[in-house]
TIPAZA-414428 format. One line per field, with one value per residue: residue in one letter; residue number from 1; z, x, y of N, C-alpha, C in turn. Coordinates in pm, whole numbers. Atoms other than C-alpha are relative to their C-alpha. Layout:
# TIPAZA-414428
code: (A/...)
pos: (NUM/...)
nw: (Z/...)
nu: (X/...)
nv: (Y/...)
caw: (Z/...)
cau: (X/...)
cav: (Y/...)
cw: (Z/...)
cu: (X/...)
cv: (Y/...)
***
This chain:
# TIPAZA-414428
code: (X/X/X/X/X/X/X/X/X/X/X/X/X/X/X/X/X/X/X/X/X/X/X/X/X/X/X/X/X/X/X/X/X/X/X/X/X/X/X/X/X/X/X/X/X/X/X/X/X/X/X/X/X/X/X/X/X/X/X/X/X/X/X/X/X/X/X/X/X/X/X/X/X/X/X/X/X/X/X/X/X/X/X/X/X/X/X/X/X/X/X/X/X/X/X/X/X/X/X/X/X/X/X/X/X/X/X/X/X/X/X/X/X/X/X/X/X/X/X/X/X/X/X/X/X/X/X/X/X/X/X/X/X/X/X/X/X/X/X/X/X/X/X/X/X/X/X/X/X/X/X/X/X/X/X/X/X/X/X/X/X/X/X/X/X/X/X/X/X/X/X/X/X/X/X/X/X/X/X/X/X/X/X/X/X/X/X/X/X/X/X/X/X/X/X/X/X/X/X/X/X/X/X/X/X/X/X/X/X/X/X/X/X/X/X/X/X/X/X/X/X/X/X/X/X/X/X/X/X/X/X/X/X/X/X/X/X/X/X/X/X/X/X/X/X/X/X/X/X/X/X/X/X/X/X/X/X/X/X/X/X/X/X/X/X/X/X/X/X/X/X/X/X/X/X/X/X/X/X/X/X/X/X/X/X/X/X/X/X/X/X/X/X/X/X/X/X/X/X/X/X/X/X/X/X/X/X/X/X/X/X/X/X/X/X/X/X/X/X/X/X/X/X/X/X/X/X/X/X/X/X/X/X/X/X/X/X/X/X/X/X/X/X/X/X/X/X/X/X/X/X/X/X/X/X/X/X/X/X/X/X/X/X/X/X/X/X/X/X/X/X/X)
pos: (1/2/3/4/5/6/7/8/9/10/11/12/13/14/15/16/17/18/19/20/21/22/23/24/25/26/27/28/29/30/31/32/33/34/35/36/37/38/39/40/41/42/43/44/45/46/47/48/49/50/51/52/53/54/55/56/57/58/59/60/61/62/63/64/65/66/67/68/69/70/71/72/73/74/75/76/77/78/79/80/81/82/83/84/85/86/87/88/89/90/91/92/93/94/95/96/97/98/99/100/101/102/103/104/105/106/107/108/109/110/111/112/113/114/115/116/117/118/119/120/121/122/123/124/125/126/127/128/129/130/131/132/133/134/135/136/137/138/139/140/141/142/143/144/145/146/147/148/149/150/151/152/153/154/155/156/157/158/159/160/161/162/163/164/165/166/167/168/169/170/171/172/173/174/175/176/177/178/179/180/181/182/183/184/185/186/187/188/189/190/191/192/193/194/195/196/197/198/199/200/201/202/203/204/205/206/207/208/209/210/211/212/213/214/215/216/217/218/219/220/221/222/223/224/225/226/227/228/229/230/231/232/233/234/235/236/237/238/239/240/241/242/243/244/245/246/247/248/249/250/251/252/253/254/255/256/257/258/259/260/261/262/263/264/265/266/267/268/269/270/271/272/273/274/275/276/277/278/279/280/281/282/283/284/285/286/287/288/289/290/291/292/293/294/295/296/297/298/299/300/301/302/303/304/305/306/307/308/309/310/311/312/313/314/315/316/317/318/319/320/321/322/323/324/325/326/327/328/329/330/331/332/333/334/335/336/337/338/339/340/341/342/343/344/345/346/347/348/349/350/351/352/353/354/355/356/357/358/359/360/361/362/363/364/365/366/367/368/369/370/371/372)
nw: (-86/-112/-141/-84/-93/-92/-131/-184/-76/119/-97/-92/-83/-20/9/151/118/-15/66/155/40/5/24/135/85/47/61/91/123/100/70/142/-53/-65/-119/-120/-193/-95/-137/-79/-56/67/15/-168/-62/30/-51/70/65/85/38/99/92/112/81/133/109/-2/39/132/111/70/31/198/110/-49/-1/-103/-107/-70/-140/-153/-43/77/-27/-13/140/91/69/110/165/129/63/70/102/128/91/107/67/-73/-103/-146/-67/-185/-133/-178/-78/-156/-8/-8/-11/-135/-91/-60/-129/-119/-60/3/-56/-145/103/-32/73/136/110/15/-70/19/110/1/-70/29/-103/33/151/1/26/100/146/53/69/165/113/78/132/147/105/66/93/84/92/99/-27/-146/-60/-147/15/-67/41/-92/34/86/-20/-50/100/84/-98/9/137/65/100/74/114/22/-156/-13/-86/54/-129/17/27/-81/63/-109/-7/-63/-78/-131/-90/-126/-65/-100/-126/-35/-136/-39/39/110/75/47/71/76/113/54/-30/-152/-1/-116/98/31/-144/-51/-145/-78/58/-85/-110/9/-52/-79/-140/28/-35/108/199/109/72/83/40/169/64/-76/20/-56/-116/-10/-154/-153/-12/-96/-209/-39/-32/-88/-137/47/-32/96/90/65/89/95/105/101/67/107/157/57/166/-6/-9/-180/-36/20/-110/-127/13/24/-90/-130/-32/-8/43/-87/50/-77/36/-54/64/105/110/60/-75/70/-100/11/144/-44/-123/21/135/-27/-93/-130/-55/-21/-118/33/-99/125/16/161/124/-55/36/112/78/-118/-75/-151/24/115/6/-150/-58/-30/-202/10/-36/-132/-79/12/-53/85/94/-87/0/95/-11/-84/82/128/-64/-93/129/158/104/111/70/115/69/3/118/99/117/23/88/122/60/18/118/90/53/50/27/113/53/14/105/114/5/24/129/73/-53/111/120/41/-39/35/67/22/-75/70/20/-47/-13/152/12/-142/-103/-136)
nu: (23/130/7/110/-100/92/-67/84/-27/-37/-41/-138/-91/-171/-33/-83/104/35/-37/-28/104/-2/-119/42/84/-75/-74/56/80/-136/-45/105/71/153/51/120/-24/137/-12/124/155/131/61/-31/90/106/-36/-117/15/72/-114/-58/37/74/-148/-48/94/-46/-118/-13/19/-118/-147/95/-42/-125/-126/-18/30/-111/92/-101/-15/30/134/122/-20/-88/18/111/-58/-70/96/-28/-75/10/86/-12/-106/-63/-125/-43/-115/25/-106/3/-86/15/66/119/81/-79/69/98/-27/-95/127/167/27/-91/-175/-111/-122/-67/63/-72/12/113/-58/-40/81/219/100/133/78/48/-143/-48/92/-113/-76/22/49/-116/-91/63/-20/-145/-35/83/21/-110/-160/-46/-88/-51/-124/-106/-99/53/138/-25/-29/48/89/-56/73/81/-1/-91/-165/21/-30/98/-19/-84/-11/3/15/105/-81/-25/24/-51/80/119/-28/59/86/-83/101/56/-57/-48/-16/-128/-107/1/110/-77/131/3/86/73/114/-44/41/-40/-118/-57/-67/26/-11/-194/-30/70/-83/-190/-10/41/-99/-68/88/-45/31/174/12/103/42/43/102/144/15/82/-16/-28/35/-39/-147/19/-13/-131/-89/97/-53/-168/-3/-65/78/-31/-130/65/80/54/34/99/-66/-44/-109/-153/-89/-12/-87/-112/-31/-74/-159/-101/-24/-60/-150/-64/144/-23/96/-9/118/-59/19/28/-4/-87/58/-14/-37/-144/-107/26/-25/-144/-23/0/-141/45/-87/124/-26/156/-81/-119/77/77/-73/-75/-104/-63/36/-72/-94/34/-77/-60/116/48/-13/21/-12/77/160/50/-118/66/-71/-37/66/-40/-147/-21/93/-82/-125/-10/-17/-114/-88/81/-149/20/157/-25/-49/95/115/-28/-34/102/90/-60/109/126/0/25/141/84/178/27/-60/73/167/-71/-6/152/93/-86/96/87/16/-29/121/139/-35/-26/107/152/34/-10/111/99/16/-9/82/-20)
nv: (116/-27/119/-40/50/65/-40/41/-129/-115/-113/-36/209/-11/82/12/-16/-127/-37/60/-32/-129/7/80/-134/-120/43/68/-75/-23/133/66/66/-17/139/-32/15/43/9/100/-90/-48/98/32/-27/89/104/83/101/-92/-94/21/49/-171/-85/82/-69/-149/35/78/-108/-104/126/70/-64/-6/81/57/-34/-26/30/-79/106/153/95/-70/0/114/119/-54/23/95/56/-85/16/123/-6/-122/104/-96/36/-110/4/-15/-85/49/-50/89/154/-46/64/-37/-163/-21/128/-81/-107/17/149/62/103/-118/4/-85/85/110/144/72/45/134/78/-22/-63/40/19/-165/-51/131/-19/-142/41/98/-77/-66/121/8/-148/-76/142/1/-100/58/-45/-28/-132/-55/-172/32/123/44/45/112/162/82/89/68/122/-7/-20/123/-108/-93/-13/-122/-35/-132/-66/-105/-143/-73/-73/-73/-110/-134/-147/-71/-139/40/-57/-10/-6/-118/-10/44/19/-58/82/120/113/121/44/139/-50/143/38/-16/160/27/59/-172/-38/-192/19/23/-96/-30/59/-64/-214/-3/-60/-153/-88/-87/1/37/115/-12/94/-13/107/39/164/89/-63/-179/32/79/-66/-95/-1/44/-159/-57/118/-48/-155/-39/-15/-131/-21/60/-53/92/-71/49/30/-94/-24/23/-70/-101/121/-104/-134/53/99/-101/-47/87/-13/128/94/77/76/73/74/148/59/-55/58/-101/-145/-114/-152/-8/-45/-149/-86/8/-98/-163/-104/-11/146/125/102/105/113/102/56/-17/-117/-91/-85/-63/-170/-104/97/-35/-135/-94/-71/-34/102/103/114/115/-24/14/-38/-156/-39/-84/-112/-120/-37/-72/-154/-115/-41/-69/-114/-42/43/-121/34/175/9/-105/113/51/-62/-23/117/26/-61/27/148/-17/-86/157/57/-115/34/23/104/86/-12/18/123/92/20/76/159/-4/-16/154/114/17/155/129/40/-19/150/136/8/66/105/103/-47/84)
caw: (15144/15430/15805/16015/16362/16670/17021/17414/17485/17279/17437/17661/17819/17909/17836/17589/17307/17349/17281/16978/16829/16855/16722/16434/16334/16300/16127/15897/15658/15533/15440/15194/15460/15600/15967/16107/16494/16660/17002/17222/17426/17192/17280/17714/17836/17664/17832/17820/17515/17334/17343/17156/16906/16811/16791/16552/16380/16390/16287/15988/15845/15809/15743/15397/15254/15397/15359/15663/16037/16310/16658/17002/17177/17195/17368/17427/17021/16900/16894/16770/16498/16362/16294/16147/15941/15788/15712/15533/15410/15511/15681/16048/16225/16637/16861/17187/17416/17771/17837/17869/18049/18313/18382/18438/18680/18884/18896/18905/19039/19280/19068/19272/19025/18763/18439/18373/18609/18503/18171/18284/18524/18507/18679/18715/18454/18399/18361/18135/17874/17844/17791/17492/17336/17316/17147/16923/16800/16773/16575/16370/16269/15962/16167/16513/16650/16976/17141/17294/17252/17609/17513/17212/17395/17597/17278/17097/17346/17229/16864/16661/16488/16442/16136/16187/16524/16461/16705/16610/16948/17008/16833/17067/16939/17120/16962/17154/17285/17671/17892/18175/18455/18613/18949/19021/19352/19602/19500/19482/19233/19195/18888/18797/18525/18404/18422/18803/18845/19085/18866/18843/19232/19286/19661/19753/19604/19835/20133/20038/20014/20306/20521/20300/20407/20161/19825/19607/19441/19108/18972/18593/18463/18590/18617/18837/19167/19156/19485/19687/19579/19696/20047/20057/20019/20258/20534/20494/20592/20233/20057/20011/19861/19611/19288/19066/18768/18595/18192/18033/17693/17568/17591/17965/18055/17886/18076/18396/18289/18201/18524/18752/18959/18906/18704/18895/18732/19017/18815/18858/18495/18138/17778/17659/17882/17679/18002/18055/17692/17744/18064/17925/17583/17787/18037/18390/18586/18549/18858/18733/18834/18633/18496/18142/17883/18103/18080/17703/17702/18031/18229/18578/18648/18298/18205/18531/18798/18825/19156/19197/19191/19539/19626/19777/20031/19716/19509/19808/19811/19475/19500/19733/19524/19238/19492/19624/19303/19034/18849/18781/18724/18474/18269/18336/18172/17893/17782/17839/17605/17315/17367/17385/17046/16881/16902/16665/16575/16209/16211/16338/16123/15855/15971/16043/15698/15546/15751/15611/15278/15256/15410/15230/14927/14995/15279/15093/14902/15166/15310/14986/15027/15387/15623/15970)
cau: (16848/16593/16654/16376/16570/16377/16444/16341/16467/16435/16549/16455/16536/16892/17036/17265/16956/16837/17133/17243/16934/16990/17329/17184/16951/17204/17427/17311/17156/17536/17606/17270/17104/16722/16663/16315/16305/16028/16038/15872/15697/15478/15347/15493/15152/14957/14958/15252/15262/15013/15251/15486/15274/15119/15517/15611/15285/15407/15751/15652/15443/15748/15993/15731/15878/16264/16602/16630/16557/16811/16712/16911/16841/16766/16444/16157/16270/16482/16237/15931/16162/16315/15933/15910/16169/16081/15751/15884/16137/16395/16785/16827/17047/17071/17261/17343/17440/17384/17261/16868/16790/17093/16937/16637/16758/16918/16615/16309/16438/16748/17033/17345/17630/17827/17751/18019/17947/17577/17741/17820/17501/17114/16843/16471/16238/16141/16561/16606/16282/16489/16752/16658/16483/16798/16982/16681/16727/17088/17123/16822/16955/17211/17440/17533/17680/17842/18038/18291/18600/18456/18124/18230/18354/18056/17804/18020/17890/17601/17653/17784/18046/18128/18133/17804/17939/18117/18256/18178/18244/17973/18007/18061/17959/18164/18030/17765/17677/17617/17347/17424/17175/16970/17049/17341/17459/17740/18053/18258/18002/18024/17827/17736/17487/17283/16972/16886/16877/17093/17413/17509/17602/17435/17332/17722/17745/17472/17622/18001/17857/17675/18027/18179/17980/18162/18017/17724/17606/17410/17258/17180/16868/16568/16472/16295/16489/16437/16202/16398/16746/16553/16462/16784/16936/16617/16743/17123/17045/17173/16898/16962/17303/17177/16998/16792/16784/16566/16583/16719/16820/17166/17273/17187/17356/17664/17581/17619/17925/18094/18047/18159/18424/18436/18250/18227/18105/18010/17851/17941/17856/17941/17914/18027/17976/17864/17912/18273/18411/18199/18279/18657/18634/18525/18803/18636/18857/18687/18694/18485/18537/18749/18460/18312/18437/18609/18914/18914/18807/19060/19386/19402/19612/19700/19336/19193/19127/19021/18880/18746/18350/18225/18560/18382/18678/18879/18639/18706/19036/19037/18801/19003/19297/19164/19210/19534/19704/19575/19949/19849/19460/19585/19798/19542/19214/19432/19571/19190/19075/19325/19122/18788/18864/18898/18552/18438/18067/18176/18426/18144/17828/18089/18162/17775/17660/17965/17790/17485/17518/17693/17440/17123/17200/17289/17066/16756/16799/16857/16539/16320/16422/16497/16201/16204)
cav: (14246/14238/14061/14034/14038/13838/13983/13907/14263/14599/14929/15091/14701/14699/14410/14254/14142/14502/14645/14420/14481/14825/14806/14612/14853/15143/14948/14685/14965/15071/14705/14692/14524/14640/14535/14500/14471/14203/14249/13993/14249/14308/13943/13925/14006/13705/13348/13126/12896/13123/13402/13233/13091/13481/13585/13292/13396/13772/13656/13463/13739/13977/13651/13584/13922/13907/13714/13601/13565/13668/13549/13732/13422/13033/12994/13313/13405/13132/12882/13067/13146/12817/12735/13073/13021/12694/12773/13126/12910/13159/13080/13156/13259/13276/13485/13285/13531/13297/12971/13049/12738/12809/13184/13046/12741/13023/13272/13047/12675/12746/12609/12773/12600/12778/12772/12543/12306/12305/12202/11867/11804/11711/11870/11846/11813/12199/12300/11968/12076/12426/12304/12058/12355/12542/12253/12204/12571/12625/12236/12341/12691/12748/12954/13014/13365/13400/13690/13537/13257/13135/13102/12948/12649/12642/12619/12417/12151/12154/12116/11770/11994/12322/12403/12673/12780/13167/13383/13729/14027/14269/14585/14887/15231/15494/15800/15806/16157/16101/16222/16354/16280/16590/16509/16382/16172/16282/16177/15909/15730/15384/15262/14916/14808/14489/14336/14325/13900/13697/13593/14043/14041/14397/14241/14204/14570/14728/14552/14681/15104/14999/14994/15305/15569/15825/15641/15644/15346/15373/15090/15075/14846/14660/14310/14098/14161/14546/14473/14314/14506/14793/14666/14529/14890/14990/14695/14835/15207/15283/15416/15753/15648/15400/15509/15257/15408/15169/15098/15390/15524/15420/15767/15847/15508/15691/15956/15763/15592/15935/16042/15772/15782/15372/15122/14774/14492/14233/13944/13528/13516/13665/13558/13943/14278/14565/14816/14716/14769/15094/15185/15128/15319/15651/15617/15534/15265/14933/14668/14314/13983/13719/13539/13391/13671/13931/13830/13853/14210/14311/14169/14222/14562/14621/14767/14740/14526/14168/13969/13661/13627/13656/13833/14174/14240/14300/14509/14747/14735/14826/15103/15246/15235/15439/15721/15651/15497/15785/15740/15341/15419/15664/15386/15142/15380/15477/15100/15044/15295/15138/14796/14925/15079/14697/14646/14883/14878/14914/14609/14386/14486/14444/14086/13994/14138/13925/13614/13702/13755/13405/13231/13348/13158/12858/12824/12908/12592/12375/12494/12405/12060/11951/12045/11969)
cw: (126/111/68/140/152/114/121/43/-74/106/24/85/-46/-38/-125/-172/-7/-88/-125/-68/-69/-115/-167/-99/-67/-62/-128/-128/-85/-48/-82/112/89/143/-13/128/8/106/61/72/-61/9/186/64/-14/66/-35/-65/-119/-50/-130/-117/-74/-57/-97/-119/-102/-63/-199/-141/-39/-61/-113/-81/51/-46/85/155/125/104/76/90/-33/53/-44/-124/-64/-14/-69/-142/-76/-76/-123/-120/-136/-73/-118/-77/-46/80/113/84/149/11/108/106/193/-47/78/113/182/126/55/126/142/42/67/104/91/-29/53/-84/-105/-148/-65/72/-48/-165/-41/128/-84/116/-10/-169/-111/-75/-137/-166/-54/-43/-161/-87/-26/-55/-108/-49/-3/-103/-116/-96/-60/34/119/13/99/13/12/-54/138/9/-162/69/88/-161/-90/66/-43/-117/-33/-58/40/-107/-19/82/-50/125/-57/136/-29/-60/101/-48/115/-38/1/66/171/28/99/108/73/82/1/151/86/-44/121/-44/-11/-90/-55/-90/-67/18/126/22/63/-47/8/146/45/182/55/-10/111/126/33/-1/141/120/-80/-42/-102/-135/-19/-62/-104/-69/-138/-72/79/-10/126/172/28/185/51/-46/86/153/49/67/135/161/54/34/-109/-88/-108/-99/-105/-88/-118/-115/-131/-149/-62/-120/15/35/128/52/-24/102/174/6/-12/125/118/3/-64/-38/45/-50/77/-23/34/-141/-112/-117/-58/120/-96/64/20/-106/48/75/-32/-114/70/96/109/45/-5/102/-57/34/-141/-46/-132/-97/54/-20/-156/-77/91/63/118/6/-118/-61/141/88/-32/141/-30/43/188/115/96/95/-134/-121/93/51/-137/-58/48/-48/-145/63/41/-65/-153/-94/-37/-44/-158/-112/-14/-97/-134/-102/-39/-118/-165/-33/21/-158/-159/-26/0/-48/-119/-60/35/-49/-119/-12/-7/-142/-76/31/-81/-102/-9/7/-81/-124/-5/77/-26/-78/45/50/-93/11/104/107/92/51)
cu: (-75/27/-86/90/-137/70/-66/-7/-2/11/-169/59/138/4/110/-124/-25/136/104/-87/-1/109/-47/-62/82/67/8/-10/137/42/-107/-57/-132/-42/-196/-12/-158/37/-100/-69/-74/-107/-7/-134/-96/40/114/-55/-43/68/113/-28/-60/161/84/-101/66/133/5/-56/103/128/-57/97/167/99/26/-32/127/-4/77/-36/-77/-126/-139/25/39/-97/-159/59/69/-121/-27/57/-12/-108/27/98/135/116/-66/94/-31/120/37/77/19/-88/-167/-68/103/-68/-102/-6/21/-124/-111/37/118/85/118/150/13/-37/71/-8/-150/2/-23/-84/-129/-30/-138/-77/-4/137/43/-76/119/116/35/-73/105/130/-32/36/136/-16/-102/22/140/105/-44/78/46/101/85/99/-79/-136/-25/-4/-153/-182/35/-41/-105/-77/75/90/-42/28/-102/6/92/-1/-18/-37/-80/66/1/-19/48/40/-88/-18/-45/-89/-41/-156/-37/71/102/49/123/88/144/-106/21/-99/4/-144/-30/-116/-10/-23/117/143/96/64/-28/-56/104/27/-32/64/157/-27/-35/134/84/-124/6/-56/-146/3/-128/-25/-71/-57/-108/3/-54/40/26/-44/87/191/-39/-63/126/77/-78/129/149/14/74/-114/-41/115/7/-101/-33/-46/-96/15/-22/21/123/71/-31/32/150/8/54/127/82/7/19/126/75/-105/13/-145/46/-58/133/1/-9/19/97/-78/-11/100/157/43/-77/37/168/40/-11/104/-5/38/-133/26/-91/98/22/-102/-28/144/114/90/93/-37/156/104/29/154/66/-128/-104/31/-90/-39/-46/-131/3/142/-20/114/91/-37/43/66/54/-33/85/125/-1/18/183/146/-27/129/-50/-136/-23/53/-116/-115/76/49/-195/-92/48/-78/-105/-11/17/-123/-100/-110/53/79/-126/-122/119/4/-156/-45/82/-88/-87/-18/90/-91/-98/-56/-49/-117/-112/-68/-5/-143/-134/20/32/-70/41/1)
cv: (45/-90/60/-49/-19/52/-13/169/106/153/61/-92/70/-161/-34/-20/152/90/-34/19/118/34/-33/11/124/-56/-45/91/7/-111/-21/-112/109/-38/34/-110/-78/32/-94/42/-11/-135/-37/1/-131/-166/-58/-105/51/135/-40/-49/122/38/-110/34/143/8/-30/97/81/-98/17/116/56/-105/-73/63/-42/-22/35/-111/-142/-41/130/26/-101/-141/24/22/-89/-50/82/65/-71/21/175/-42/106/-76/51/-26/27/11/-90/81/-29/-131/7/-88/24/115/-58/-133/90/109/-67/-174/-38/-69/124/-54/83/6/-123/-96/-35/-44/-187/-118/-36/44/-54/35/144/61/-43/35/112/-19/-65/125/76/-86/-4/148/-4/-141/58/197/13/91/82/138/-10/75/-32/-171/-89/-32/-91/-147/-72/-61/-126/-124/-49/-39/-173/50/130/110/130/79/137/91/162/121/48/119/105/175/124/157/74/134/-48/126/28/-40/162/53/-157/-64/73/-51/11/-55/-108/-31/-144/-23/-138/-22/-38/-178/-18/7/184/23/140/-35/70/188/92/-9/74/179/-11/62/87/86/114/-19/13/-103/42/-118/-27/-118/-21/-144/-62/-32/132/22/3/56/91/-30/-82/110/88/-65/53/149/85/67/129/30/-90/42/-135/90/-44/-47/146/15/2/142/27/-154/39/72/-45/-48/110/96/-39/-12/-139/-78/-141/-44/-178/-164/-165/-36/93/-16/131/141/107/146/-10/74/110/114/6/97/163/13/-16/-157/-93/-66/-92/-103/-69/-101/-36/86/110/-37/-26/125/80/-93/87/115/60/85/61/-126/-116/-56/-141/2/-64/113/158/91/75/71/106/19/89/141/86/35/63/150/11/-90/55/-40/-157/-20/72/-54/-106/44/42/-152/-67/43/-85/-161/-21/47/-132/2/76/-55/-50/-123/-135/-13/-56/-216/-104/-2/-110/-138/10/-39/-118/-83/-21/-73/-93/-44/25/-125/-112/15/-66/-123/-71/82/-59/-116)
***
């Protein structure tokens, strides 16, 4: 069997597409499944509109000799490929791992509600199209993924039933070899880790080493406020103690994570965190805020801590108590390690190829006789 898998992000991009993708590649093969990886780079450079009409092109040629097409999200892939699909006449399936039309309310048009509250609003025109294109693709493809029970409820919104709607966790591969960095910072380290955009809270972060003079802050990814984090950290007289380390290979992302004192994940918004369960399977106290998915990976002092988004007084309370509560950080990283160890890579390739290989079937014939 052959999936052609559609992606916004392919390593060295950080992100969650990126590294499902990745995941999906090493995997897949032991279930009798084939991936091949699009990446939408290979199209980012060419006008908007036109871009996506070369990577539905680009799509369809490798869809003609495949089983199916796998899309990591609902708009820059997911809707080049439901066309993709139909004309290779081909299932597909889509990932939803965020609300595409939310991110981009919050980066590009100044939308400061939740994602749950922008659930149950309208916006301008621009928010509203995005939106309807990630309806039309999840309604129009023959089976839905998401990581999370909490992101379940919020696609399920979205859907007239769901009956195509599965929850299926990310998988987590934790025998990765790490890679240690070169140069390392002074320590305490503090490491946090996402795509750099508004929703991750790496500002608040900056701001909080700013008044502990003692830490390092490392910063793990790239994205579209790299600028203006770094004259943030400039503005802040922090700059020497802040490290952007850009988009990395998975194993020197390890490597940072295996050598932080404290991983601290400051975001307002998460469908599934890879770096948590990560930063939890090797052992390095977690601190993230109670948000989205978190807390069905973590419960507040029994794995680590918990705050409330925006809460930055007690991120650095907590910080300070992985120093001066080692006996409950020590309980804490170890019940952590026993439920980073659930979400094994090989129980969820196991469950996708199972998806799969149900789908391709049935859904082959519905294609043949109900076009768009």
């Amino acid at each position: 069997m052959r999936l052609v898998v559609a992606t916004p992000l392919y390593p060295p991009e950080i992100g969650g597409p990126a590294t499902h993708t990745l995941f999906l590649e090493r995997a897949l093969p032991a279930h009798g499944i084939d991936v091949e990886s699009v990446p939408f780079s290979s199209v980012r450079a060419l006008p908007k509109g036109i871009r996506h009409a070369v990577y539905a092109f680009r799509l369809w040629k490798r869809a003609r000799h495949a089983d199916a097409i796998f899309a990591q999200d609902t708009v820059s892939v997911g809707f080049p490929a439901v066309f993709a699909a139909w004309f290779a006449r081909v299932p597909l399936l889509v990932r939803v791992p965020g609300d595409h039309a939310w991110e981009q309310g919050v980066e590009r048009f100044s939308i400061t509600d939740s994602l749950d509250e922008f659930q149950r609003r309208h916006y301008g025109r621009r928010v509203e199209l995005l939106r309807r294109i990630a309806r039309f693709v999840v309604r129009h493809a023959d089976l839905v993924i998401v990581p999370s029970r909490y992101f379940e409820r919020i696609v399920g919104g979205w859907l007239p039933t769901k009956d195509r709607l599965r929850v299926i966790y990310n998988g987590i591969d934790l025998t990765t070899v790490p890679v240690r960095p070169l140069t390392v910072p002074p320590r305490p380290v503090l490491v946090s880790a996402g795509r750099l955009v508004p929703w991750k809270g790496f500002a608040a972060l900056i701001e909080l080493i700013a008044q502990m003079p003692e830490w390092s802050l490392v910063i793990v990814g790239d994205g579209p406020l790299r600028g203006e984090l770094m004259k943030k950290a400039e503005d802040c007289g922090v700059s020497d103690r802040v490290t952007f380390t850009g988009n990395i290979p998975h194993e020197e992302v390890f490597g940072w994570l295996s050598l932080a004192d404290v991983f601290v994940l400051n975001s307002s918004f998460e469908s599934f965190s890879y770096q948590v369960v990560e930063a939890m399977g090797i052992g390095v106290p977690v601190i993230a805020t109670d948000v989205g998915s978190i807390p069905e990976l973590m419960h507040d002092g029994v794995e680590g801590v918990l705050v409330k988004p925006g809460d930055v007084a007690g991120i650095e309370t907590a910080l300070r108590s992985v120093f001066t509560d080692r006996a409950g950080w020590q309980k804490r990283t170890a019940a952590a390690k026993q439920v980073a160890s659930r979400f094994s890579a090989d129980r969820t390739a196991e469950e996708v190829a199972k998806e799969i290989r149900a789908l391709v079937g049935p859904a082959r014939i519905r294609h043949q006789h109900h076009p768009i």
